[in-house]
C-alpha positions as CSV (number, residue, x, y, z in Angstrom):
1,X,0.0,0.0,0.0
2,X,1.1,3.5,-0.8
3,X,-1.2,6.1,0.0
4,X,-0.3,10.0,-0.9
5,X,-1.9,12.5,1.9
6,X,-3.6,14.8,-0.4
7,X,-7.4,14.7,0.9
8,X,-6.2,13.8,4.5
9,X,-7.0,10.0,4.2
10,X,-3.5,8.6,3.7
11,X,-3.9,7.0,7.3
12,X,-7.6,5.6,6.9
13,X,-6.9,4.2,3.9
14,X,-3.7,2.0,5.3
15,X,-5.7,1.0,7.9
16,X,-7.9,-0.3,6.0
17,X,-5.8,-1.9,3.6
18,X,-4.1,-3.3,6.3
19,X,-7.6,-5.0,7.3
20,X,-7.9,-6.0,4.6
21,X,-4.6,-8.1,4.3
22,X,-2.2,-5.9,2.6
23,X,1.0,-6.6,4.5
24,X,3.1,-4.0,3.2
25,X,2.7,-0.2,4.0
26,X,4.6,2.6,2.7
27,X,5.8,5.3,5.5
28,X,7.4,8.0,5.9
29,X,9.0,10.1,9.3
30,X,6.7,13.2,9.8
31,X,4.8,11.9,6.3
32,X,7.4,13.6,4.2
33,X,7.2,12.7,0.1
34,X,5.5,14.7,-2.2
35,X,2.6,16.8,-2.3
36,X,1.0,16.5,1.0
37,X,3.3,13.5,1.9
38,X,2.6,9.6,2.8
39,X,1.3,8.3,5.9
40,X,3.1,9.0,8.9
41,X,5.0,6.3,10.7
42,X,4.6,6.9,14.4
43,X,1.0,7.9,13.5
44,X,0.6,4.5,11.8
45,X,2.2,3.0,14.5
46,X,0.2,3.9,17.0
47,X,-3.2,3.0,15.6
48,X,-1.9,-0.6,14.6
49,X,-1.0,-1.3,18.4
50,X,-4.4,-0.2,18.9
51,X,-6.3,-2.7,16.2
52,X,-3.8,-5.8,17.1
53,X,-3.0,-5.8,20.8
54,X,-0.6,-9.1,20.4
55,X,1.7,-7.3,17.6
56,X,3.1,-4.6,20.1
57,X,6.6,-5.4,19.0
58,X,7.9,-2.0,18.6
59,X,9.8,0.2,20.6
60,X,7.9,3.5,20.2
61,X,10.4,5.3,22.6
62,X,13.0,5.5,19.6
63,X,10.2,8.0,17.6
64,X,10.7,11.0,19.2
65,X,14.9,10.8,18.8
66,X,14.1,9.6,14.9
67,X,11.7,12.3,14.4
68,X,14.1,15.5,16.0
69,X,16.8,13.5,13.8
70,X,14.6,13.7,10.3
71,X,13.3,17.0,11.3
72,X,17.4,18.2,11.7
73,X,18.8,16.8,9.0
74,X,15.7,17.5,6.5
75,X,15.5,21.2,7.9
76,X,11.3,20.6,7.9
77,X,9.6,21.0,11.5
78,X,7.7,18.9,12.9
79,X,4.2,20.4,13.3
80,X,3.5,21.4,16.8
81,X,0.2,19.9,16.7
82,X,1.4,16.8,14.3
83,X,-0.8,13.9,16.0
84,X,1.5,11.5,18.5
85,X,5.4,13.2,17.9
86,X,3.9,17.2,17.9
87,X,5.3,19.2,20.9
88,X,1.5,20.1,21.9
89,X,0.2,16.2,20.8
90,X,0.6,15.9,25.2
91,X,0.3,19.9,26.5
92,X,-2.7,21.1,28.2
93,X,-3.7,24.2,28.9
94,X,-7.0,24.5,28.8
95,X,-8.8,24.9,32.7
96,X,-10.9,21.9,32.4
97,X,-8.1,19.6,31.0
98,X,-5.9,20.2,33.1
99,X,-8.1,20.1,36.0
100,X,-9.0,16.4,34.9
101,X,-5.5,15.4,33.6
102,X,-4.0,16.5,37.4
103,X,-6.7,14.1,38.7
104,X,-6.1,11.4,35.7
105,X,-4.1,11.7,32.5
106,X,-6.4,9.2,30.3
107,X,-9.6,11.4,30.5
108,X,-8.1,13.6,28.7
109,X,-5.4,11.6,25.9
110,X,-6.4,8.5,24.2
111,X,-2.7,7.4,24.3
112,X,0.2,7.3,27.2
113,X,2.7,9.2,26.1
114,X,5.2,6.8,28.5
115,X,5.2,4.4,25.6
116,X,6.4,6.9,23.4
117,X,9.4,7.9,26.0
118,X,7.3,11.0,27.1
119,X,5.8,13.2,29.7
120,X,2.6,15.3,29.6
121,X,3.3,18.9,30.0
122,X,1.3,22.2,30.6
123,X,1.0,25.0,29.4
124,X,-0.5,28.5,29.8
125,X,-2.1,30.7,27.7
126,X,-5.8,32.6,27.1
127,X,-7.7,29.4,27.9
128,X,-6.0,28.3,31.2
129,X,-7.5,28.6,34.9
130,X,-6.7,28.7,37.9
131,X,-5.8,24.7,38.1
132,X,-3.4,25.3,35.6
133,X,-1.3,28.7,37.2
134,X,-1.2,26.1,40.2
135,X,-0.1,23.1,38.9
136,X,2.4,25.6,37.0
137,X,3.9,26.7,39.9
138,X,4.1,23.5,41.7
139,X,5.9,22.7,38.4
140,X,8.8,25.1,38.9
141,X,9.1,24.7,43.1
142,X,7.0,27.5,44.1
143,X,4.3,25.1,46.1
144,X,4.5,27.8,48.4
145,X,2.6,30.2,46.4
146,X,0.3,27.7,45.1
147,X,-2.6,28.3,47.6
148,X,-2.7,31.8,47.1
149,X,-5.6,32.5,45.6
150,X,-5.0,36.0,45.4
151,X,-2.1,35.7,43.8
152,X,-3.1,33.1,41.3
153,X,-6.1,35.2,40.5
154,X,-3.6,38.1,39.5
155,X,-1.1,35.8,37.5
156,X,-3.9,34.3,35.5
157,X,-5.0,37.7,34.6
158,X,-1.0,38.4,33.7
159,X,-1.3,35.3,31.5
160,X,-4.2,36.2,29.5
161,X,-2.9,39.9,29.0
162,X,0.7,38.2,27.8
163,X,-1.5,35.3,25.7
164,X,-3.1,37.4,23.2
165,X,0.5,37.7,21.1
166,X,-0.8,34.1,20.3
167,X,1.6,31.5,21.9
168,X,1.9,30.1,24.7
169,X,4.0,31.1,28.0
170,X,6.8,28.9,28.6
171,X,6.5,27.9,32.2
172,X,10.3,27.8,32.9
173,X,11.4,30.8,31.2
174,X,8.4,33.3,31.6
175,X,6.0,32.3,34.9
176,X,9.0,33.1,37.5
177,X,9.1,36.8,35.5
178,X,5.3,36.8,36.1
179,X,5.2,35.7,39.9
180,X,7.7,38.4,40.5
181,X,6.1,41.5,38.7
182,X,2.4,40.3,40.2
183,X,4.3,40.0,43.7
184,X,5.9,43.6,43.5
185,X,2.2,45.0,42.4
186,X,0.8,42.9,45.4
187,X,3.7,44.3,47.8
188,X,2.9,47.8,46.1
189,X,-0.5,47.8,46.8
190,X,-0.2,47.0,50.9
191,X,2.3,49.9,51.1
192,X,0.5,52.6,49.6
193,X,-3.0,51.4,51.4
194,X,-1.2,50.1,54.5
């Protein structure tokens, strides 16, 4: 089987193909080949294990290292939302997902991105609540701030000002700049009405 990507159905198609018996399937890393590409290998992969339960031979923790390597060395990126290998296929961000994913990462993905030699992540940005500025902070050691409310309340607003340039805040980089400036107004604020 060798399906070209051009009306999104590259994947469908092998899968049914491959129900059908065919017992050779044409892939590619990140779907590269021409026009809209073939069907993507991890993405393949993934839906096999899922179909035949007793055929999970692969290692799947090898994708994301082939994947970074192809990407490099063909100078294409990798999609940030490419399904299963994408840098946001495991970031949440939105209140209600990461409310449930802190409680229990499958209500929210379909597939554990351990297998895949991964960790969920969060992130923050116009969607994100509360639950999310917390479990952000936690995230980079400042569980002392975490109950705040106050606080949080103040830093989500901070978020949602800095989110409309369209991406999202890198919690390493960008939240400790964030605690800090909300924590100076916050210290501000007590001294001119203390």
């Amino acid at each position: 089987m060798h399906c070209h990507n051009d009306k999104g159905l590259a994947l469908a198609n092998a899968l049914d193909a491959y129900r059908a018996g065919a017992d050779i399937i044409d892939v590619a890393v990140v779907g590269l080949g021409e026009r809209a590409g073939i069907i993507d290998l991890a993405e393949l992969l993934i839906n096999l294990i899922d179909m035949d339960k007793e055929g999970n031979f692969w290692q799947l923790s090898y994708l994301k290292d082939l994947y970074d390597f192809v990407s490099e060395q063909s100078h294409i990126l990798i999609p940030p939302h490419q399904a299963v290998t994408g840098k946001n296929a495991f970031t949440h961000y939105a209140g209600v997902h990461v409310r449930a994913v802190v409680k229990d990462e499958r209500l929210y993905q379909s597939l554990n991105p351990e297998i895949l030699g991964i960790k969920s992540s969060t992130a923050l940005g116009m969607q994100s609540g509360c639950a999310a500025v917390e479990l952000a902070i936690k995230q980079i050691g400042r569980e002392d701030l975490a109950r705040n409310k106050d606080l949080i309340t103040k830093i989500l607003k901070e978020i949602k000002e800095i989110s409309k340039r369209g991406t999202p805040i890198d919690i390493e980089k960008e939240l400790p700049e964030i605690i800090e400036r909300c924590t100076i107004k916050k210290l501000m604020t007590k001294m001119i009405s203390g």
